[in-house]
C-alpha positions in Angstrom: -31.8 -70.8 -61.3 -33.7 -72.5 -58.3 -36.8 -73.6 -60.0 -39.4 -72.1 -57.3 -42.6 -73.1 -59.1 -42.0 -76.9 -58.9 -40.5 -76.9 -55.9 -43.9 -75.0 -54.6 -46.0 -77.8 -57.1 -44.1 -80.7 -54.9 -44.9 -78.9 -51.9 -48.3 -78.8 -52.7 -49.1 -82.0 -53.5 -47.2 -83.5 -50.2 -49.3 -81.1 -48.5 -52.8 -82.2 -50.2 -52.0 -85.7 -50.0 -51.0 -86.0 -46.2 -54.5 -84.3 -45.9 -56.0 -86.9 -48.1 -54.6 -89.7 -46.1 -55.6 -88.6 -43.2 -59.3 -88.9 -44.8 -58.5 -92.4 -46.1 -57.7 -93.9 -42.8 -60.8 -92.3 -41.7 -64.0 -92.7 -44.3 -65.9 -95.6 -44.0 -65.9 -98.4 -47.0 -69.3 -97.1 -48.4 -68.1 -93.3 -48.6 -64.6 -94.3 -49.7 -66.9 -95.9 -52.9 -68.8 -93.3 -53.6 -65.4 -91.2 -53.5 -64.5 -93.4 -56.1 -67.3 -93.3 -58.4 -67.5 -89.4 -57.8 -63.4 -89.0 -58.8 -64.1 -91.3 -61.9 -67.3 -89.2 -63.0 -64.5 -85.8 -62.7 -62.1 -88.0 -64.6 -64.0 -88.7 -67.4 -64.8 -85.0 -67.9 -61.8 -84.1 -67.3 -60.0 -86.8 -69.9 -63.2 -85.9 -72.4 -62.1 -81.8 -72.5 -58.7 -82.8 -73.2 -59.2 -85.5 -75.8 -61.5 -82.8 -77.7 -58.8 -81.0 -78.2 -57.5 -83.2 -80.7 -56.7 -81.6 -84.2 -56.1 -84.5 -86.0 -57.8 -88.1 -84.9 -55.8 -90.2 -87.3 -52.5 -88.5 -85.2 -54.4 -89.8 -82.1 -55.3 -93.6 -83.0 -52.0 -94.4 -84.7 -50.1 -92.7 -81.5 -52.8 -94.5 -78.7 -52.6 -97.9 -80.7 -48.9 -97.7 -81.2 -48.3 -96.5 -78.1 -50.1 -99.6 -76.7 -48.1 -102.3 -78.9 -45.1 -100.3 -77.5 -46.5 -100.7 -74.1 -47.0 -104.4 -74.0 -43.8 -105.5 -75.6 -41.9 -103.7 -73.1 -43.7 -104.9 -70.7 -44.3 -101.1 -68.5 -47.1 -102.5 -66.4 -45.5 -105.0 -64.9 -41.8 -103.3 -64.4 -43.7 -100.0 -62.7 -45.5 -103.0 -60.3 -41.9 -104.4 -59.5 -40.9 -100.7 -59.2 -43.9 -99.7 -57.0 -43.1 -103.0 -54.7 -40.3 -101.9 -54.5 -41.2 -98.6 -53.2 -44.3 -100.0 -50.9 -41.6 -102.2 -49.0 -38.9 -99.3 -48.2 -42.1 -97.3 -47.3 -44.0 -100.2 -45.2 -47.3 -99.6 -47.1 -49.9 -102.1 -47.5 -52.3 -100.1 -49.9 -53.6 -102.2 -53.2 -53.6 -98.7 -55.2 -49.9 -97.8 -54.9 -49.6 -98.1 -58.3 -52.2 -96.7 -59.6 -52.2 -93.9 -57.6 -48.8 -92.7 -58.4 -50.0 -93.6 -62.5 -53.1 -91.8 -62.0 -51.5 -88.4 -60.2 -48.5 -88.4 -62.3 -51.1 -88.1 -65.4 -53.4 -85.8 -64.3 -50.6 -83.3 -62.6 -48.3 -83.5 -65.4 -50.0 -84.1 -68.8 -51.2 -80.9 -69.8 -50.6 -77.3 -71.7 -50.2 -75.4 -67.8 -47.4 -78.1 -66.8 -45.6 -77.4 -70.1 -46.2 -73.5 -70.7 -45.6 -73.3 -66.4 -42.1 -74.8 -67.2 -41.3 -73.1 -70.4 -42.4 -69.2 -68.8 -40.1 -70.1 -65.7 -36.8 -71.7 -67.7 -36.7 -68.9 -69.7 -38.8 -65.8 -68.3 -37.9 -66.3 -64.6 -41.6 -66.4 -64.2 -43.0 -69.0 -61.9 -46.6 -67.8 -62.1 -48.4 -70.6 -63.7 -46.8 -73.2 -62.0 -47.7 -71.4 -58.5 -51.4 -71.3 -60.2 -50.9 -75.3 -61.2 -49.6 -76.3 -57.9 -53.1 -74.6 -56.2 -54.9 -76.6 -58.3 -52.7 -80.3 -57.8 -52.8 -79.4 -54.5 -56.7 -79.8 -54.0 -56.8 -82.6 -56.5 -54.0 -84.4 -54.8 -56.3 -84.3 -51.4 -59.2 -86.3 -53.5 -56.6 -88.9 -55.1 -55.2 -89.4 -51.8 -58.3 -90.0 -49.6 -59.0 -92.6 -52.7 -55.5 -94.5 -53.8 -53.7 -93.5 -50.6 -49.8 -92.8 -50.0 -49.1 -94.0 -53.6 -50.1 -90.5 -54.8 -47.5 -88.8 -52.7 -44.7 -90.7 -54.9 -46.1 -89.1 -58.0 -43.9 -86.3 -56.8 -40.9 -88.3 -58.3 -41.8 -88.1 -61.7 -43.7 -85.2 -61.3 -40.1 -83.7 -60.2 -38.2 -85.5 -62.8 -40.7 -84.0 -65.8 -41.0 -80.4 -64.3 -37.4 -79.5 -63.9 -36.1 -81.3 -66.8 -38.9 -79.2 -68.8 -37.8 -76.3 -66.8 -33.9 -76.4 -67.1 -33.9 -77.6 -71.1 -36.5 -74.7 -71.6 -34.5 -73.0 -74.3 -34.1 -76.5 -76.5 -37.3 -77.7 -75.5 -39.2 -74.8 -76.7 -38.8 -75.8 -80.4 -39.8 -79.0 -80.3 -43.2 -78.3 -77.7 -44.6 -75.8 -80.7 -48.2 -75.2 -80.0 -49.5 -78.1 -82.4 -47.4 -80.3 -80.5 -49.0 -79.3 -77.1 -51.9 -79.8 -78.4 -51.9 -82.9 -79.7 -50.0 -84.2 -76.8 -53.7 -82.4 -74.4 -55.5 -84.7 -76.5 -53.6 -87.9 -75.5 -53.1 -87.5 -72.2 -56.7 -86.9 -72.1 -57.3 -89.9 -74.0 -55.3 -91.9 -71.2 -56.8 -89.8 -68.6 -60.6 -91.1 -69.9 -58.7 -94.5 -69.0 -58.1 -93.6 -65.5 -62.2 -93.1 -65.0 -63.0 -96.2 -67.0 -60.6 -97.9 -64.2 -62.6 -95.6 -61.5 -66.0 -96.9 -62.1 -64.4 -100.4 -62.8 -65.8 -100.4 -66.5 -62.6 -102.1 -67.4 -59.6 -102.7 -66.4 -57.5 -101.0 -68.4 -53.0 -101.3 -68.2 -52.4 -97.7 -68.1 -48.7 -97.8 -67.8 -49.0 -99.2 -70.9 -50.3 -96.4 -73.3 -47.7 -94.2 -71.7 -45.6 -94.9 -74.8 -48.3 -93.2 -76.4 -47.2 -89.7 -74.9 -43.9 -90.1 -76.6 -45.2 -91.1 -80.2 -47.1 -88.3 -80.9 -45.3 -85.8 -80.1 -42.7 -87.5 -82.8 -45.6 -87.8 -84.9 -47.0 -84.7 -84.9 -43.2 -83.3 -85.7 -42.6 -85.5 -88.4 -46.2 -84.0 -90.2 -44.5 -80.9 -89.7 -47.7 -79.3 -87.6 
């Protein structure tokens, strides 16, 4: 089955951020801060309905903090840098937010109940309906992260392809294991990470997101092995 709904999702995003880039190259230092300070404010709501979410705040802390140990002994920030070189050399860009841009779209576009239920109702209804809804959405917000990190938001569409059609095609298996308390929980920690991403915004902190990825992982196990 060809899965129509992130193909659309991809789509939409290369769309949005070629219009976002074409902003970037244009906006002025000034505006391009206040774009900054504007997406972090968004963020931080956005990461702060999520993380509310949460039924269980012990399940959150231990996954977060765990996730973070996790994080730093595997050293994630620094091998998606060497990764993201990587990328900005083959591609010729000379953007500082590569990185973070591709972090920061991957998380907002993929960690969420629509990317999960979008993926689910399409593996194994046929039904591309909420993906087509999600990819209107990640295509306006990809136009905003672009006009602020630049072309490193366009290469969220790799992981963003890699998550969506492995939820998609594993539907069937998956759907067991993504059980409402699990979705859930997993809103609330990507939320938690995505409060992270506005914190880095507004240069509050800086703050190694690629580290509590690991965190994403954890409590879904967590949350499985309580039996919720």
């Amino acid at each position: 089955m060809l899965p129509i709904g992130t193909i659309v999702n991809i789509a939409a995003v290369i769309a949005g951020g070629s219009i976002g880039l074409v902003a970037h190259g244009r906006m002025p230092d000034r505006v391009r801060t206040i774009v900054f300070q504007g997406l972090g404010l968004c963020t931080l709501v956005i990461g702060m309905q999520m993380a509310f979410k949460v039924p269980n705040p012990l399940v959150l802390i231990f996954s977060v903090v765990l996730g973070a140990i996790a994080g730093e002994l595997l050293n994630l920030e620094d091998r998606f840098m060497a990764l993201a070189e990587k990328l900005k050399k083959k591609v010729g860009s000379k953007s500082d937010h590569f990185t973070d841009g591709m972090i920061t779209a991957f998380l907002i576009f993929c960690v969420g109940p629509l990317t999960i239920l979008g993926a689910f109702d399409e593996g194994l209804r046929g039904d591309p309906a909420l993906l087509l809804t999600k990819s209107m959405l990640d295509g306006f917000a990809s136009i905003a992260l672009a006009s602020t990190y630049g072309v490193g938001v366009l290469f969220s569409i790799i992981p963003l392809a890699i998550y969506q059609f492995g939820l998609t095609f594993f539907a069937s298996s998956l759907q067991t294991i993504f059980s409402d308390p699990v979705i859930t929980a997993l809103t609330a920690t990507g939320g938690t990470l995505i409060l992270g991403i506005g914190i880095n915004l507004l240069e509050l902190a800086r703050i190694r997101l690629s580290n509590l990825l690991p965190a994403l992982v954890i409590v879904v196990l967590i949350t499985m092995a309580l039996g919720a």
